[in-house]
Chimera marker file (.cmm) of the C-alpha trace (Angstrom):
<marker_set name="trace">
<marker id="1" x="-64.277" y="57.661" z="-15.293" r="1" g="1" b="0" radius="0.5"/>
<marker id="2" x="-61.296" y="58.846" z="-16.791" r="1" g="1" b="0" radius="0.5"/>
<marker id="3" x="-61.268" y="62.088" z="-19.134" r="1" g="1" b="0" radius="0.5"/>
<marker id="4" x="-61.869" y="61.914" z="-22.867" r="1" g="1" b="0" radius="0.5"/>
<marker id="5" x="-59.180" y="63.480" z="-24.781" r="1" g="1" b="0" radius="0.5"/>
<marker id="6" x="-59.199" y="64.095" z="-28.586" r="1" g="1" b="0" radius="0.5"/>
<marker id="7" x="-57.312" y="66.092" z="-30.670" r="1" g="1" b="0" radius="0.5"/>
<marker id="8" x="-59.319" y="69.581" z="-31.600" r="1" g="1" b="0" radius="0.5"/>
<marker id="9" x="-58.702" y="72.019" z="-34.445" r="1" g="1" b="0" radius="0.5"/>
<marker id="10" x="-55.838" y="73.731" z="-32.649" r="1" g="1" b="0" radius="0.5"/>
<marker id="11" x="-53.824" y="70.637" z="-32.974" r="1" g="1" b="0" radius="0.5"/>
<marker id="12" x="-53.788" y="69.739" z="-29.016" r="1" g="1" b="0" radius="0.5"/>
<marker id="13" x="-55.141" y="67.236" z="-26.797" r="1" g="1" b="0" radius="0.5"/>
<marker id="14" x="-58.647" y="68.536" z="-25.369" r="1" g="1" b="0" radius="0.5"/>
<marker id="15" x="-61.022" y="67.369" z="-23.072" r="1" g="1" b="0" radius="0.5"/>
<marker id="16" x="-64.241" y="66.308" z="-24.714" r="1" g="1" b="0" radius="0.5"/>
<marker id="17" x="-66.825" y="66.716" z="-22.061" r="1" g="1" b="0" radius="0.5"/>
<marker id="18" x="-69.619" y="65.936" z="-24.492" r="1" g="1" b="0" radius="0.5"/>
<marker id="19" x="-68.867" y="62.551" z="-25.488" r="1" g="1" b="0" radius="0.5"/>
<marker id="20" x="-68.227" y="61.793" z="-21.135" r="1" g="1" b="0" radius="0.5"/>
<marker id="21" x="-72.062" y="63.141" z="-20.037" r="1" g="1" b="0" radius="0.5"/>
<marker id="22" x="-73.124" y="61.111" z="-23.070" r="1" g="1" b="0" radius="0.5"/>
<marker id="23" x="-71.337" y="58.143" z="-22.046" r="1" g="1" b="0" radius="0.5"/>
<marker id="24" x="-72.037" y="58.288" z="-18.426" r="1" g="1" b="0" radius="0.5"/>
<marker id="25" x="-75.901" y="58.062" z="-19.872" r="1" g="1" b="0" radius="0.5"/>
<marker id="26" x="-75.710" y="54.358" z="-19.910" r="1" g="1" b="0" radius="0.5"/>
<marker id="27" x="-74.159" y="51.391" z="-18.195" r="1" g="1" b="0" radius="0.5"/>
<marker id="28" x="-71.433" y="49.413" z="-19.442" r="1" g="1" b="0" radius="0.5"/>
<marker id="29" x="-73.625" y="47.152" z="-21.225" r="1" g="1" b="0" radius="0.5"/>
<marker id="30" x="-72.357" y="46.170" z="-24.856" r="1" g="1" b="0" radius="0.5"/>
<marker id="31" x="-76.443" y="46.272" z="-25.308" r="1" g="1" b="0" radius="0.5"/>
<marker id="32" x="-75.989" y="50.398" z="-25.485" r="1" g="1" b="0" radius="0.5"/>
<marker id="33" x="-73.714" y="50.346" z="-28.143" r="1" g="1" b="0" radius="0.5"/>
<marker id="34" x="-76.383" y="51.284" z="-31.045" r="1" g="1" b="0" radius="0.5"/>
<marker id="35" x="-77.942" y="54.093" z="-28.332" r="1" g="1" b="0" radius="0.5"/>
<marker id="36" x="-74.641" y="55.728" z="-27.587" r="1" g="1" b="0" radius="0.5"/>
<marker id="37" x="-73.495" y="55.748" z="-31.560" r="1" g="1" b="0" radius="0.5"/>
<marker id="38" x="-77.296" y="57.304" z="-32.251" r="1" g="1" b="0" radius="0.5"/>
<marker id="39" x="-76.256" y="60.399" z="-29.480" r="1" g="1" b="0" radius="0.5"/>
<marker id="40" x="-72.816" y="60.933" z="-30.741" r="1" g="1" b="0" radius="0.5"/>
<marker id="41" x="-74.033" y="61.200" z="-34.247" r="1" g="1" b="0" radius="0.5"/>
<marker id="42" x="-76.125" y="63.198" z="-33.668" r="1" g="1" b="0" radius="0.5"/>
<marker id="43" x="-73.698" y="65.247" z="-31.361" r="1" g="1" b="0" radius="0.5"/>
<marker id="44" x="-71.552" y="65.364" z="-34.028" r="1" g="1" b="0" radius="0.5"/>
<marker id="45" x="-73.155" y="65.063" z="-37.158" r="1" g="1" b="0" radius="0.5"/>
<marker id="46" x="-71.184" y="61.714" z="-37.591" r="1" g="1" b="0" radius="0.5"/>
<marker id="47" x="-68.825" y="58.854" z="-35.398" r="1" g="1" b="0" radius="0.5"/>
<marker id="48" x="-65.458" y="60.406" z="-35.190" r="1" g="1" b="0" radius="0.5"/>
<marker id="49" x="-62.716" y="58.179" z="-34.838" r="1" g="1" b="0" radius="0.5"/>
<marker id="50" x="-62.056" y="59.331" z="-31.070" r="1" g="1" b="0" radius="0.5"/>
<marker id="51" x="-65.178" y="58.256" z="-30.116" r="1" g="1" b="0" radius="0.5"/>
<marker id="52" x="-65.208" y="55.203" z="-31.715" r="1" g="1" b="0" radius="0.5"/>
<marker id="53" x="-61.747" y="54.906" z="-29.787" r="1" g="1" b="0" radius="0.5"/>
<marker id="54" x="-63.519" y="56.138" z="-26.100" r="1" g="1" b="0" radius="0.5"/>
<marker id="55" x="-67.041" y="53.965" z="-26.904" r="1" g="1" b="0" radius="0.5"/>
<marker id="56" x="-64.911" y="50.788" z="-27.781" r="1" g="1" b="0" radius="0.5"/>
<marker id="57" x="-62.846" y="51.128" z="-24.075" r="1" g="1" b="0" radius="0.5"/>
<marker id="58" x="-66.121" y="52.227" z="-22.309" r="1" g="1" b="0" radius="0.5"/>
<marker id="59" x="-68.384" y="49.310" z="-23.408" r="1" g="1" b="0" radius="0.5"/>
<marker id="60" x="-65.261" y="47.283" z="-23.825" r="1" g="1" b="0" radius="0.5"/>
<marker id="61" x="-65.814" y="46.123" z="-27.274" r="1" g="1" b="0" radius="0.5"/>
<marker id="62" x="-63.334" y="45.922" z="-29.954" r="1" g="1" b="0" radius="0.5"/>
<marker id="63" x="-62.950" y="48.846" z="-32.298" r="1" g="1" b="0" radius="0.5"/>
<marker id="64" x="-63.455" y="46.580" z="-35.113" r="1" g="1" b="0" radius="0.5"/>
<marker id="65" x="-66.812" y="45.571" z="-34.004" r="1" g="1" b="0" radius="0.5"/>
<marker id="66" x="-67.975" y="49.164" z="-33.490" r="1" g="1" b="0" radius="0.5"/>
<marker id="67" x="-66.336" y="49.914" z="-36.789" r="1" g="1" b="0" radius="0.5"/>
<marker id="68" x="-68.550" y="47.039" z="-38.329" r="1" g="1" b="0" radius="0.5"/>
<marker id="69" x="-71.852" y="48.607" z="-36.636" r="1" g="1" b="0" radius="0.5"/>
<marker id="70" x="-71.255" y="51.640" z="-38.224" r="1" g="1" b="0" radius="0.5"/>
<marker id="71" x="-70.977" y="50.839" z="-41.446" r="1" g="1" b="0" radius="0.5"/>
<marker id="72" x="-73.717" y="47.970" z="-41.512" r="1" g="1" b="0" radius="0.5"/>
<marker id="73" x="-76.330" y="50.953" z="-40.550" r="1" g="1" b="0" radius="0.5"/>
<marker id="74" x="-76.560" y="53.502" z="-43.400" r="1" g="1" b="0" radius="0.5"/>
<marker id="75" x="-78.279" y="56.182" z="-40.765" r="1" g="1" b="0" radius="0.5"/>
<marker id="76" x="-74.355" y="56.294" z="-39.224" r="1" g="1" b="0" radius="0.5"/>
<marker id="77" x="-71.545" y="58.181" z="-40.994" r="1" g="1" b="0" radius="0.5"/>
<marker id="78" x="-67.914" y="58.186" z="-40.261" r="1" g="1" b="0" radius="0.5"/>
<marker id="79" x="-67.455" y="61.817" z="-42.192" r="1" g="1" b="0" radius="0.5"/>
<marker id="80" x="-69.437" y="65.374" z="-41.222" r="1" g="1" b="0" radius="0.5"/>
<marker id="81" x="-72.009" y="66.188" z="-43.365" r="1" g="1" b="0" radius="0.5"/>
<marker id="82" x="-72.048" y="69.442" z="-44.581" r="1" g="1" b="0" radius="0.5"/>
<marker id="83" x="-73.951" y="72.482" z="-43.478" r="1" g="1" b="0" radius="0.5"/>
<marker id="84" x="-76.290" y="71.753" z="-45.701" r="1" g="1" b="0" radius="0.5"/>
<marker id="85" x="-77.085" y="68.394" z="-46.338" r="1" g="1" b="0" radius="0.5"/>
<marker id="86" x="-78.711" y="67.377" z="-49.705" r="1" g="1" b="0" radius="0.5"/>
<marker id="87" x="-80.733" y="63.564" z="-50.331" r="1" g="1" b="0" radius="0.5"/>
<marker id="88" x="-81.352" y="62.693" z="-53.491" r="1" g="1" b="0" radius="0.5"/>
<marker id="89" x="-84.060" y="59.934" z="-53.559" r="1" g="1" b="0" radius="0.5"/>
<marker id="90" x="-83.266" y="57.221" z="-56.266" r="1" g="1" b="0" radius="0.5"/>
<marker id="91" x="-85.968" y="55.020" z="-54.953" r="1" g="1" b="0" radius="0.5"/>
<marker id="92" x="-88.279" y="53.476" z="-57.882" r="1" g="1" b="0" radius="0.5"/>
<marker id="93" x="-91.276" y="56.616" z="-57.602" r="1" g="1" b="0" radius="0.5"/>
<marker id="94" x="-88.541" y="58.953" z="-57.934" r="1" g="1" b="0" radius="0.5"/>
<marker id="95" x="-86.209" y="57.473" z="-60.236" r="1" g="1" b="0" radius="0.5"/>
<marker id="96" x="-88.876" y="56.600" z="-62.878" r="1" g="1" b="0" radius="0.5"/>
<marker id="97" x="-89.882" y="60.677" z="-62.816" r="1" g="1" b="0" radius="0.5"/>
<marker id="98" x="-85.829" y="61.898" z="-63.207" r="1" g="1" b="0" radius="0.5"/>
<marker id="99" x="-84.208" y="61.754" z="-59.996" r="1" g="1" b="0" radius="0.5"/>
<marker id="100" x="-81.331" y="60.688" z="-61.650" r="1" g="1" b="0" radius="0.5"/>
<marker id="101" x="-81.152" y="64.019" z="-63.801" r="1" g="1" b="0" radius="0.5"/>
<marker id="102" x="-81.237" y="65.847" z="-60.862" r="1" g="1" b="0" radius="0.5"/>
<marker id="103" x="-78.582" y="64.006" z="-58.714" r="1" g="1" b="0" radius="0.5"/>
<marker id="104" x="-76.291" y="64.360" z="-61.883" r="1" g="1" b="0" radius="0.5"/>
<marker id="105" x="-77.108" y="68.369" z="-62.027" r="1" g="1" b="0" radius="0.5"/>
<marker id="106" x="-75.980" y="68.341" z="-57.794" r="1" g="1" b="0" radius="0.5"/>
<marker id="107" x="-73.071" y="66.138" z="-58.996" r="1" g="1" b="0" radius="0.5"/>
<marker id="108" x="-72.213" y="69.014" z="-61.137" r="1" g="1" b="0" radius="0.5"/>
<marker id="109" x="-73.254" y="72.063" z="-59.618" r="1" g="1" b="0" radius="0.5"/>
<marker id="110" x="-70.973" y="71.453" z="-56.013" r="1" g="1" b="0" radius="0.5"/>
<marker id="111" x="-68.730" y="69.557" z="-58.019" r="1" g="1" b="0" radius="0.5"/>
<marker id="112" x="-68.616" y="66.284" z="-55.086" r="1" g="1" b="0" radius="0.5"/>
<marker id="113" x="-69.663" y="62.854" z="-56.036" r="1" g="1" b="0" radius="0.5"/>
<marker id="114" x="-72.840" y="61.470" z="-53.504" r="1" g="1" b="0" radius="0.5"/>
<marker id="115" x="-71.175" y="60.557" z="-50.488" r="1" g="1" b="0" radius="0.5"/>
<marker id="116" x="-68.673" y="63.665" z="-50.145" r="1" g="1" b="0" radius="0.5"/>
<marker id="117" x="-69.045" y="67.282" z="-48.423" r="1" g="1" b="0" radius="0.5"/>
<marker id="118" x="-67.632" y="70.374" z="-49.959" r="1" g="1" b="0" radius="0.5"/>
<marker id="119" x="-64.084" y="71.318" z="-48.467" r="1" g="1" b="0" radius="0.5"/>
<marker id="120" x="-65.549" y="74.439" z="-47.717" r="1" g="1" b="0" radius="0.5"/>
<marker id="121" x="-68.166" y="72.064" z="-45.357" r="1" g="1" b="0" radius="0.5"/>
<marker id="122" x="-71.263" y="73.621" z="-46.719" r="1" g="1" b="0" radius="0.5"/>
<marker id="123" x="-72.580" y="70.893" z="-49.155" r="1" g="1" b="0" radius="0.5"/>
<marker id="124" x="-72.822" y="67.061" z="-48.484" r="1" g="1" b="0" radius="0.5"/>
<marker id="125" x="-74.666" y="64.817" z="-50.902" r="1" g="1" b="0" radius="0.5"/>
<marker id="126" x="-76.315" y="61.305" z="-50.241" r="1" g="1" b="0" radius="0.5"/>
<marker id="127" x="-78.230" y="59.347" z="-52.429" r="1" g="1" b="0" radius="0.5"/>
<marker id="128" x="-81.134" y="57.669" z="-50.458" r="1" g="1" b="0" radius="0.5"/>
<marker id="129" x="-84.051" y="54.994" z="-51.634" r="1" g="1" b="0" radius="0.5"/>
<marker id="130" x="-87.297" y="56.276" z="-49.824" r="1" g="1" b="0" radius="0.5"/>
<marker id="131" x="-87.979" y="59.347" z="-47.919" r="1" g="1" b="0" radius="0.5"/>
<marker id="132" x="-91.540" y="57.805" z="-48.139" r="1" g="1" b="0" radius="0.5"/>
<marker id="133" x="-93.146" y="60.623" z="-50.301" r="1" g="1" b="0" radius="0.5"/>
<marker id="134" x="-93.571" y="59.028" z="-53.171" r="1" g="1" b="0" radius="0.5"/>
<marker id="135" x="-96.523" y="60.749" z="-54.720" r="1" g="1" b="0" radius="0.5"/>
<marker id="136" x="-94.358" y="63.816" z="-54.309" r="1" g="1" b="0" radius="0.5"/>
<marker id="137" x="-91.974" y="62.215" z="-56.546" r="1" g="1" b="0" radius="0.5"/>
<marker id="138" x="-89.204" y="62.774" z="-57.721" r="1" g="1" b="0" radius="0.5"/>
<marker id="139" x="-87.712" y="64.481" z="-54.303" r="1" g="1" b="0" radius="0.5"/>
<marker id="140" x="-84.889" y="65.620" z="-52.623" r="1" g="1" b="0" radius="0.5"/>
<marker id="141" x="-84.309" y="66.738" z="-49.330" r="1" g="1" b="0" radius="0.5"/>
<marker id="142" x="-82.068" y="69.767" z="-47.363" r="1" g="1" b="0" radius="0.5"/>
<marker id="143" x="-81.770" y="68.951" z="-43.926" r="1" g="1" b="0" radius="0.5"/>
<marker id="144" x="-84.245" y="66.964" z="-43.960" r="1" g="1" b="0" radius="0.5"/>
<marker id="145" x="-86.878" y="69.209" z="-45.571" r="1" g="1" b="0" radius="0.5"/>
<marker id="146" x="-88.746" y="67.802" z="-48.286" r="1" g="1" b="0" radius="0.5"/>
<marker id="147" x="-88.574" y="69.627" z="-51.730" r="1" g="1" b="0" radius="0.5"/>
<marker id="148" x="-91.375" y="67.786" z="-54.154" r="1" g="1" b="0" radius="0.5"/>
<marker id="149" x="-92.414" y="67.266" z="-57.923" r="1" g="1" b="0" radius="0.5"/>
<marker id="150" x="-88.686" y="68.238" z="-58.084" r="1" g="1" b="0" radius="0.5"/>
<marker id="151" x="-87.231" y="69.821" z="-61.394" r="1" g="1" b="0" radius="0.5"/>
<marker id="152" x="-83.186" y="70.288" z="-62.027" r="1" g="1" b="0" radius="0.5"/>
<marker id="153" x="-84.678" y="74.004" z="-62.020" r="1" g="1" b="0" radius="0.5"/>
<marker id="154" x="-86.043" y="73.606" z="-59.031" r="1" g="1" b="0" radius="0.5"/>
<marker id="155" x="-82.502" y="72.186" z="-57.620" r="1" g="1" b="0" radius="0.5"/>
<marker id="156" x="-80.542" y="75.082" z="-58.860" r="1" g="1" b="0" radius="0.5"/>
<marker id="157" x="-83.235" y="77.560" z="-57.209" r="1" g="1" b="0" radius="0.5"/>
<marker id="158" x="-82.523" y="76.166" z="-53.784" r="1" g="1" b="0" radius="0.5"/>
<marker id="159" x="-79.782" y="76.031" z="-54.212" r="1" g="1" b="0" radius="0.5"/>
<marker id="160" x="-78.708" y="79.602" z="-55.373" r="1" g="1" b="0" radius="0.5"/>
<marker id="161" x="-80.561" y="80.579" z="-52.301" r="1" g="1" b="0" radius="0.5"/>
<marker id="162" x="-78.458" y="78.535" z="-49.812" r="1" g="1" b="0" radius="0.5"/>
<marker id="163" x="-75.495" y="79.707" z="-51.003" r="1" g="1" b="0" radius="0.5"/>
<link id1="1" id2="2" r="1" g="1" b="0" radius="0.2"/>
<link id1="2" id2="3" r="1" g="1" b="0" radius="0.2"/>
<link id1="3" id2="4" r="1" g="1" b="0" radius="0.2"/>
<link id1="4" id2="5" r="1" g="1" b="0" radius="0.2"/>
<link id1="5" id2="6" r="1" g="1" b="0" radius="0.2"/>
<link id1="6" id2="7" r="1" g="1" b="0" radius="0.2"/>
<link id1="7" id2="8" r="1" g="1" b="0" radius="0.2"/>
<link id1="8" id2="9" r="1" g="1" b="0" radius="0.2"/>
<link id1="9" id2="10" r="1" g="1" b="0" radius="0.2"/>
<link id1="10" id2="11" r="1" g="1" b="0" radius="0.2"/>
<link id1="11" id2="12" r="1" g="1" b="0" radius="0.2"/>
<link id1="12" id2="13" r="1" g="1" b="0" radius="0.2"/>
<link id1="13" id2="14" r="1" g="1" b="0" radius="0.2"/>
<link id1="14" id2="15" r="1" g="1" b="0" radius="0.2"/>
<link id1="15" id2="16" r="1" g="1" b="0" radius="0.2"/>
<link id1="16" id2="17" r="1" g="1" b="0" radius="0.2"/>
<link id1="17" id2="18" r="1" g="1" b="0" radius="0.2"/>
<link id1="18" id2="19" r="1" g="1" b="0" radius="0.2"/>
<link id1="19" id2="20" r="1" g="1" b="0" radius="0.2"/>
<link id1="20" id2="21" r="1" g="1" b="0" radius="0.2"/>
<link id1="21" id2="22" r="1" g="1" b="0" radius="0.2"/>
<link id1="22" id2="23" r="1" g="1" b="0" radius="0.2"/>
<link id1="23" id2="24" r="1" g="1" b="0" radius="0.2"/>
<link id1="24" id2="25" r="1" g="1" b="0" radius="0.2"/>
<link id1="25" id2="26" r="1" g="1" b="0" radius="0.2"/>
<link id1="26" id2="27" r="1" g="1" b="0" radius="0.2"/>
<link id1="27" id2="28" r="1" g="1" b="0" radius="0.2"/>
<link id1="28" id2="29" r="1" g="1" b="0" radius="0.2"/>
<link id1="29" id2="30" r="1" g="1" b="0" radius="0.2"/>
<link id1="30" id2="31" r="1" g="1" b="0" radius="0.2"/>
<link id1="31" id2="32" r="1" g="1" b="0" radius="0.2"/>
<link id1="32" id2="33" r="1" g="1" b="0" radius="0.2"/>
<link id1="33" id2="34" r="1" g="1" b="0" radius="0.2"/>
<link id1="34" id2="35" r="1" g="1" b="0" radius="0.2"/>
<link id1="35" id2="36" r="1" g="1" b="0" radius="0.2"/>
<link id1="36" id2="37" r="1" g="1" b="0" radius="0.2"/>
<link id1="37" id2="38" r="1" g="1" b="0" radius="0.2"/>
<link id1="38" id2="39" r="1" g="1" b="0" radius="0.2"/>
<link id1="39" id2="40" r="1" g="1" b="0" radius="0.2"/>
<link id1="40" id2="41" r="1" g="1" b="0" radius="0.2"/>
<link id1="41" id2="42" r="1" g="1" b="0" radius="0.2"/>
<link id1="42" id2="43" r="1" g="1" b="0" radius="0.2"/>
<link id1="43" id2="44" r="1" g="1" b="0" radius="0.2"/>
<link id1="44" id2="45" r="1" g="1" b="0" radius="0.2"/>
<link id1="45" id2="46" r="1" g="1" b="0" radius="0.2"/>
<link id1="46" id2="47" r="1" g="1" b="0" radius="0.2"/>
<link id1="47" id2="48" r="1" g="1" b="0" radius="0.2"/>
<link id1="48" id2="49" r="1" g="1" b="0" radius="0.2"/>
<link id1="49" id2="50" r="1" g="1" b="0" radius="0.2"/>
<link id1="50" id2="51" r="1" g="1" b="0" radius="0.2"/>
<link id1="51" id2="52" r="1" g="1" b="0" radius="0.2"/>
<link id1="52" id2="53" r="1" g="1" b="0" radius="0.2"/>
<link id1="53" id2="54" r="1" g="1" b="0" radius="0.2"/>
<link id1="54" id2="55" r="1" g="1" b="0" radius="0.2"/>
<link id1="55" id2="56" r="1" g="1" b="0" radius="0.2"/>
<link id1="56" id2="57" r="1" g="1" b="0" radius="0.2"/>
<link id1="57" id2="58" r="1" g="1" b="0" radius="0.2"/>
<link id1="58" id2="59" r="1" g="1" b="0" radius="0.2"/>
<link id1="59" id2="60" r="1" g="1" b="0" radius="0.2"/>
<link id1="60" id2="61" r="1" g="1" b="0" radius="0.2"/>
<link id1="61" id2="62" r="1" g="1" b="0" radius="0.2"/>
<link id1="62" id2="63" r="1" g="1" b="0" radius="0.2"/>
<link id1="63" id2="64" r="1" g="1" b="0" radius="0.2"/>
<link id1="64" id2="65" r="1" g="1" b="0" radius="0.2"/>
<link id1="65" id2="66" r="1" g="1" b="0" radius="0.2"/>
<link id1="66" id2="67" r="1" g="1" b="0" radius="0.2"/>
<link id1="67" id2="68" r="1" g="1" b="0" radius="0.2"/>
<link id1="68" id2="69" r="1" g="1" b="0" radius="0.2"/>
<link id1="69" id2="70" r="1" g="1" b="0" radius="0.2"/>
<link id1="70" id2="71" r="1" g="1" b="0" radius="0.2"/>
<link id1="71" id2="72" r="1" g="1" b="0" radius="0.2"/>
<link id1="72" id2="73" r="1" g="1" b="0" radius="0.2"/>
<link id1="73" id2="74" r="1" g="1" b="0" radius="0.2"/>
<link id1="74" id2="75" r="1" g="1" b="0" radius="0.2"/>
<link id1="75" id2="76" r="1" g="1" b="0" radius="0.2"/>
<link id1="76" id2="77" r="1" g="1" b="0" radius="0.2"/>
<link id1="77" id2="78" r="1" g="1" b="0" radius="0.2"/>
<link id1="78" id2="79" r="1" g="1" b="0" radius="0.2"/>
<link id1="79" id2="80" r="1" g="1" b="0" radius="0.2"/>
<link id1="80" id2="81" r="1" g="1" b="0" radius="0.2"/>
<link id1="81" id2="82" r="1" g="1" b="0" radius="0.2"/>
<link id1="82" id2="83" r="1" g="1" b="0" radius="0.2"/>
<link id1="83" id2="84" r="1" g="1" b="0" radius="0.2"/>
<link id1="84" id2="85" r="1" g="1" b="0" radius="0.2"/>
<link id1="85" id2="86" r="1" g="1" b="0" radius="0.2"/>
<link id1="86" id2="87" r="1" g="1" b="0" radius="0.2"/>
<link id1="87" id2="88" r="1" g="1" b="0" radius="0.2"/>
<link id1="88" id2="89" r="1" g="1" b="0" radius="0.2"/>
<link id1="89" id2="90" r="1" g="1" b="0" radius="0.2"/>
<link id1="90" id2="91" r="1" g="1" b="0" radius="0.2"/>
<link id1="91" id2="92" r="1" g="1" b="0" radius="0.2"/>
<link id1="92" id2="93" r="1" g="1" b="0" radius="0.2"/>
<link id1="93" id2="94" r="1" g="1" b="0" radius="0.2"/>
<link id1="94" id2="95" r="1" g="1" b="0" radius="0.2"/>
<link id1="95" id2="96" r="1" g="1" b="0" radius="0.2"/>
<link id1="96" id2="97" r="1" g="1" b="0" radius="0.2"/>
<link id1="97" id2="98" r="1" g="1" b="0" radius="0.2"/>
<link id1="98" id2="99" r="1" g="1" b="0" radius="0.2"/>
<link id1="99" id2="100" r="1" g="1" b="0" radius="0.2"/>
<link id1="100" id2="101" r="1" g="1" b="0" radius="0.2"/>
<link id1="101" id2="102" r="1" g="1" b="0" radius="0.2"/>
<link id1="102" id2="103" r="1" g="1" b="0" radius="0.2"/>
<link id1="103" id2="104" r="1" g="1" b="0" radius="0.2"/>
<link id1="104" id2="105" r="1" g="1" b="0" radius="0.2"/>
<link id1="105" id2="106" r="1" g="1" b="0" radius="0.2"/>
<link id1="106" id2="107" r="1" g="1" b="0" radius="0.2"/>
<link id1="107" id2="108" r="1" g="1" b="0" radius="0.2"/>
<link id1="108" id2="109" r="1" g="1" b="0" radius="0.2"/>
<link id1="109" id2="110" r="1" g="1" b="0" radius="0.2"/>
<link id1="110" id2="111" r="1" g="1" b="0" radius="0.2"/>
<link id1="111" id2="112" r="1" g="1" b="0" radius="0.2"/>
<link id1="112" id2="113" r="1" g="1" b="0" radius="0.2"/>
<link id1="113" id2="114" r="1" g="1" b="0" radius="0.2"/>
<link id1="114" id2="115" r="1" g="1" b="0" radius="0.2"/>
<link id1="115" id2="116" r="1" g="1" b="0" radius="0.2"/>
<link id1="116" id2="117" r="1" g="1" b="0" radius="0.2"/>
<link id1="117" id2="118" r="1" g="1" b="0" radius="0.2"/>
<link id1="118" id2="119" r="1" g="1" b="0" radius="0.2"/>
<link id1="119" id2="120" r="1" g="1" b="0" radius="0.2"/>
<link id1="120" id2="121" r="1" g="1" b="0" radius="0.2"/>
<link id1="121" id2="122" r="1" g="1" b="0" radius="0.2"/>
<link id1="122" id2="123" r="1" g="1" b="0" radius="0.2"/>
<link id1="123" id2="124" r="1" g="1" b="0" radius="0.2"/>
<link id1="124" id2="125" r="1" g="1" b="0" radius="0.2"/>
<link id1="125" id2="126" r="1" g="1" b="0" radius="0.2"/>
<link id1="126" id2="127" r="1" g="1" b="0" radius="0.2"/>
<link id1="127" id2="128" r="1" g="1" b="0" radius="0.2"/>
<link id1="128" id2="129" r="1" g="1" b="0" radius="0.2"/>
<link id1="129" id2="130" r="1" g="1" b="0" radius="0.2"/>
<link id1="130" id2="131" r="1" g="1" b="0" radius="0.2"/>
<link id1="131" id2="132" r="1" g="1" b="0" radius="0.2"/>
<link id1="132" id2="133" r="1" g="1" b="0" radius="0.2"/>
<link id1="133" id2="134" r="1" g="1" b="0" radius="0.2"/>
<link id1="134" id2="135" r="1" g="1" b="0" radius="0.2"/>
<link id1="135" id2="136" r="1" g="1" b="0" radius="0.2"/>
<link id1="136" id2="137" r="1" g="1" b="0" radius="0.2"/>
<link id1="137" id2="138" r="1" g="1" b="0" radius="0.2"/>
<link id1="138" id2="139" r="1" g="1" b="0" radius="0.2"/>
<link id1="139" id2="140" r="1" g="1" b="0" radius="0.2"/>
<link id1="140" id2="141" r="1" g="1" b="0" radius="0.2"/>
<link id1="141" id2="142" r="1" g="1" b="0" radius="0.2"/>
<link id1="142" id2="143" r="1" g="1" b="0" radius="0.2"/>
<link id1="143" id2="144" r="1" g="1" b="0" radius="0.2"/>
<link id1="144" id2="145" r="1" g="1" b="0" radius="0.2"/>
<link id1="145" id2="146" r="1" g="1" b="0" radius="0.2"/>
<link id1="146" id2="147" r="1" g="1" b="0" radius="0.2"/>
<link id1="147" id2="148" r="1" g="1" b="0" radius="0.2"/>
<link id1="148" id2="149" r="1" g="1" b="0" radius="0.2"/>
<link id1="149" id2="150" r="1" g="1" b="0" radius="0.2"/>
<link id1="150" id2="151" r="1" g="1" b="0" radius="0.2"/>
<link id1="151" id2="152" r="1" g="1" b="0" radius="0.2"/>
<link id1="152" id2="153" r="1" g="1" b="0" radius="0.2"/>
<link id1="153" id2="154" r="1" g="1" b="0" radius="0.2"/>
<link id1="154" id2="155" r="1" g="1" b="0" radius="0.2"/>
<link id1="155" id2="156" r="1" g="1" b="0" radius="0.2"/>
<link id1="156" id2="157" r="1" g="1" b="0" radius="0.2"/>
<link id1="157" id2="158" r="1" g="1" b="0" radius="0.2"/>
<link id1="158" id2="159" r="1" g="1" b="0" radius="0.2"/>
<link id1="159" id2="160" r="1" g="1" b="0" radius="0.2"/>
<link id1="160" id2="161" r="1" g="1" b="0" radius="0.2"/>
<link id1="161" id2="162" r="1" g="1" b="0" radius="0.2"/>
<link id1="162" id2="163" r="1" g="1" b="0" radius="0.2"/>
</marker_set>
């Protein structure tokens, strides 16, 4: 196998000897394609365009394809997520008891639209449907860590703490 360049934060060409032990995990098999994207997101925190480049010659699939796979599945993400990552659930539960007050107080507070990361990479927002705790509602989550009966007060407590 040959080695997996990609261009680092000094600007050069280095070897990225992650992405090669998690590619030599599994066979050549176009079948892998949704197990290998899992690992290198969660690797990475999302699919960087190098290894979309290295997966697509590996499995010897077009770039497009793997491009399309990404994007059909919301659980994959082409940009990092932030230190702290904050979900915002806008399913029904939630939404009916003010989730949308307290998206639009995040909105506002890290000054980022859902969907974005702070430049200074601390913050990322995403507005999700169900993190199935719905008689918890309205929720949001930090890393995965469920905050419940949420209030924008609540919101700016957290996070005042985190930063």
């Amino acid at each position: 196998m040959e080695e997996i360049k990609n261009t680092c934060n000094c600007g050069n060409e280095c070897k990225d000897e992650e992405l090669e032990k998690i590619l030599q995990i599994y066979t050549q098999d176009k079948d892998n394609l949704i197990q290998i994207l899992n690992e290198v997101q969660e690797h990475y925190g999302y699919i960087p365009k190098h290894a979309q480049m290295e997966i697509s010659k590996y499995l010897n699939i077009p770039l497009a394809e793997i491009y399309g796979v990404i994007t059909f599945y919301s659980r994959f993400t082409l940009k990092p997520k932030g230190k702290y990552h904050i979900a915002v659930c806008l399913g029904t539960a939630c939404y009916v008891k003010g989730s949308s007050k307290i998206m639009d107080r995040l909105k506002e507070r890290l000054n980022i639209e859902a969907g974005e990361t702070t430049k200074d990479g601390k913050f990322s927002i995403e507005a999700t449907r169900c993190v199935g705790a719905c008689g918890l509602a309205p929720v949001f989550t930090v890393n995965g860590e469920v905050y419940g009966k949420a209030t924008v007060q609540k919101l700016d407590k957290v996070l005042d703490e985190l930063k």
